[in-house]
C-alpha positions in Angstrom: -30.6 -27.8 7.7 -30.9 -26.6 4.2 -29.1 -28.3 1.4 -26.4 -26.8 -0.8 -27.1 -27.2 -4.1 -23.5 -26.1 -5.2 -22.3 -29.5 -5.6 -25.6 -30.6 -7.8 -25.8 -30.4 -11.7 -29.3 -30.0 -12.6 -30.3 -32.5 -15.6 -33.0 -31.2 -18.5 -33.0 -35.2 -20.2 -36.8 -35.7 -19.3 -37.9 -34.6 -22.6 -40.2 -32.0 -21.5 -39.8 -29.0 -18.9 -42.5 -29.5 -16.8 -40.8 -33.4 -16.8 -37.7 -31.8 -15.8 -39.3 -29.6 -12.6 -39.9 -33.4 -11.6 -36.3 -33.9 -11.0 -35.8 -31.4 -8.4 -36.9 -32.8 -5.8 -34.4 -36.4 -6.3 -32.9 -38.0 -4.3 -33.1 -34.6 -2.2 -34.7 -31.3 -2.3 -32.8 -28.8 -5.1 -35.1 -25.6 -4.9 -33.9 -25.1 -1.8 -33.7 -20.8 -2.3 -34.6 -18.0 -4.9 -31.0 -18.4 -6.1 -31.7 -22.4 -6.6 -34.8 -21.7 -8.2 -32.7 -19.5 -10.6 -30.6 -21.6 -11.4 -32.6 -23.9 -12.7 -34.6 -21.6 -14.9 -31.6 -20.3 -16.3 -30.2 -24.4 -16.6 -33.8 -24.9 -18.3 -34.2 -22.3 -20.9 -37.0 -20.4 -19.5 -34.7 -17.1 -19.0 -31.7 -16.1 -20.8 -28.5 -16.0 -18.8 -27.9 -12.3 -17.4 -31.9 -11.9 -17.2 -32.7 -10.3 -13.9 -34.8 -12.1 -11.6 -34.9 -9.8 -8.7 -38.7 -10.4 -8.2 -38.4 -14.0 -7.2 -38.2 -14.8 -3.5 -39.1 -18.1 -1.2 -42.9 -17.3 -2.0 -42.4 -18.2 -5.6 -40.0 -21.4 -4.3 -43.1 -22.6 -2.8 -45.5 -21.7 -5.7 -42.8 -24.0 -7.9 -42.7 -26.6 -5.3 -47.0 -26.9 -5.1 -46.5 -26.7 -9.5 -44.3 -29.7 -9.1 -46.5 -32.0 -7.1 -49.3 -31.1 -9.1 -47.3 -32.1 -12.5 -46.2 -35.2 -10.3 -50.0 -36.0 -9.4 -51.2 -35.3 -12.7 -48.1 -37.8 -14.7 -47.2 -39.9 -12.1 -49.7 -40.3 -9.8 -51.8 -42.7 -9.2 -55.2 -42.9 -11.0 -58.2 -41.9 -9.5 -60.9 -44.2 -8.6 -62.7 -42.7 -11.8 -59.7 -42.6 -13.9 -59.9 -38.8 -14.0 -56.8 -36.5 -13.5 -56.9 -35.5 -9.5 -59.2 -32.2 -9.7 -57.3 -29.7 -7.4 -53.6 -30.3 -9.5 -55.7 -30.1 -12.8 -57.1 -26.7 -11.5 -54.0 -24.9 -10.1 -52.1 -25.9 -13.4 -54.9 -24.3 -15.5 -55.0 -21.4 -13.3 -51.2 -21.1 -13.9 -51.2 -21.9 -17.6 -53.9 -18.8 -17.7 -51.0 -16.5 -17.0 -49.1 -14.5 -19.8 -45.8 -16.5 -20.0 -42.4 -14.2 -20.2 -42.2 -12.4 -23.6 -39.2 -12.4 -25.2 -37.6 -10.1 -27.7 -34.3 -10.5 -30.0 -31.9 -7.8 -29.7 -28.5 -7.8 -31.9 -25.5 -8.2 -29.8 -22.0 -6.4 -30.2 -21.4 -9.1 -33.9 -25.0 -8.4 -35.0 -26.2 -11.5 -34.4 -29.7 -11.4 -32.4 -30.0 -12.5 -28.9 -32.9 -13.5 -26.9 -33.7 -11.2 -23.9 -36.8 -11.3 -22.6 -38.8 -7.6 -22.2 -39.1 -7.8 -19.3 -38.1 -9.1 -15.9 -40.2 -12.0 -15.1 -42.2 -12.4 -12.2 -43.4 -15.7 -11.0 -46.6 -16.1 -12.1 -45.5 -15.7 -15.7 -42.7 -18.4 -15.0 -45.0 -20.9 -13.5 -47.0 -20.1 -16.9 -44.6 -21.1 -19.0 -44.4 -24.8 -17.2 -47.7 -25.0 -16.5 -48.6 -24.6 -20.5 -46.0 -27.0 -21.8 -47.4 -29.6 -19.1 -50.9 -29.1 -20.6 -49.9 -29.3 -23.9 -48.5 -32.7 -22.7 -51.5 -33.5 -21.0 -53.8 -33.0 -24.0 -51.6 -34.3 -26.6 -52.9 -37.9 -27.0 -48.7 -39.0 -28.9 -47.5 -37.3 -26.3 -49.1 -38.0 -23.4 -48.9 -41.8 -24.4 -45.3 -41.6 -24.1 -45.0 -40.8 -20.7 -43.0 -42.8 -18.9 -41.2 -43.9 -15.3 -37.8 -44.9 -15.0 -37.5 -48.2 -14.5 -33.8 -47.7 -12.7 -33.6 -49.0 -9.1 -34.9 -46.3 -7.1 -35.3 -43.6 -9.8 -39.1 -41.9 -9.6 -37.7 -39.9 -12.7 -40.6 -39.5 -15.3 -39.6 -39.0 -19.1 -40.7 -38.3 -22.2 -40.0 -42.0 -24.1 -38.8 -39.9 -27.9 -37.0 -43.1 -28.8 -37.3 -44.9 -31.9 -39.4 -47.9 -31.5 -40.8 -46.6 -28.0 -38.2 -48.4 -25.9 -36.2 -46.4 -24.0 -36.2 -48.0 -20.1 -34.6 -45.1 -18.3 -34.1 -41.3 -17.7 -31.0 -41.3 -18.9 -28.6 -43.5 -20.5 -25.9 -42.5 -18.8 -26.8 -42.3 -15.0 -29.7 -45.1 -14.6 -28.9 -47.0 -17.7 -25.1 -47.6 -17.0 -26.0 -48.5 -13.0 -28.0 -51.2 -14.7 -25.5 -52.8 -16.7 -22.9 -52.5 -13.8 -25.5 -54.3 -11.6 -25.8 -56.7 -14.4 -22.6 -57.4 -14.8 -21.9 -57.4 -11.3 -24.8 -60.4 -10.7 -23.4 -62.7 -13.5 -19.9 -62.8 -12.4 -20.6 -63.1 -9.1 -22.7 -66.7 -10.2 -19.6 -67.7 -11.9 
């Protein structure tokens, strides 16, 4: 049984997009369909609301899903017995990064202020391109890369992008991980008393 995703409110807190991607798959699967999938590139930026995306179908739900473990692999992972980034994700995220990302344009709207369309309609490959750059932009970014970081909420595998001052931010987010943690907290010391 497929899930619904109507009830779910994707979250774009991780800091980075290709972070975000991450986050569809907790606690349960969210790119579920093409109009899932949709969804979430509108929720994350990579299309303008009203862009057509006609060409993307379960083929390119599965090409997202393969991006995502590889971003997970290549973040999150384990490391390899040589400390090197596991070979196959490295190589399917270059491969995807080597695409032409979506171009956009800025057309005036009915005011005359200028709105970002993009020229096209996107096909897949030039949306996976769009993650798969940011992600090695992470990668190679020695600041960035070294603020990387894993929840350290009770069951959250969410992985972030630690942009706090003094470098010590604990969880995803404040507001969902963070506040379970003070409840539980709070919970444990007046239950002692």
């Amino acid at each position: 049984m497929v899930a619904s995703t109507a009830a779910y409110e994707p979250r774009f807190d991780a800091g980075r997009v290709g972070l975000d991607l991450l986050a569809t798959s907790h606690p349960e699967e969210r790119l579920d369909s093409a109009e899932a999938l949709g969804e979430w590139l509108r929720g994350a930026g990579l299309v303008p609301a009203g862009t057509g995306l006609g060409r993307i179908g379960l083929d390119c739900v599965h090409r997202f899903r393969q991006l995502r473990e590889d971003i997970r692999q290549l973040v999150g992972g384990a490391p390899s017995p040589d400390g090197k980034p596991a070979a196959l994700a490295l190589a399917r995220v270059n491969e995807a990064a080597a695409l032409p990302p979506p171009a956009p344009r800025a057309v005036p709207d009915g005011d005359g202020r200028l709105l970002r369309v993009l020229h096209t309609e996107p096909d897949c490959g030039a949306l996976l391109a769009a993650i798969a750059r940011d992600v090695v932009e992470l990668l190679t970014d020695p600041v960035a890369a070294s603020r990387i970081r894993q929840c350290e909420g009770d069951n959250c595998p969410r992985i972030y992008l630690d942009t706090s001052r003094g470098r010590r931010r604990r969880w995803c987010s404040s507001e969902v991980c963070g506040n379970r943690e003070r409840v539980a907290r709070h919970r444990r010391r007046t239950a002692v008393t």
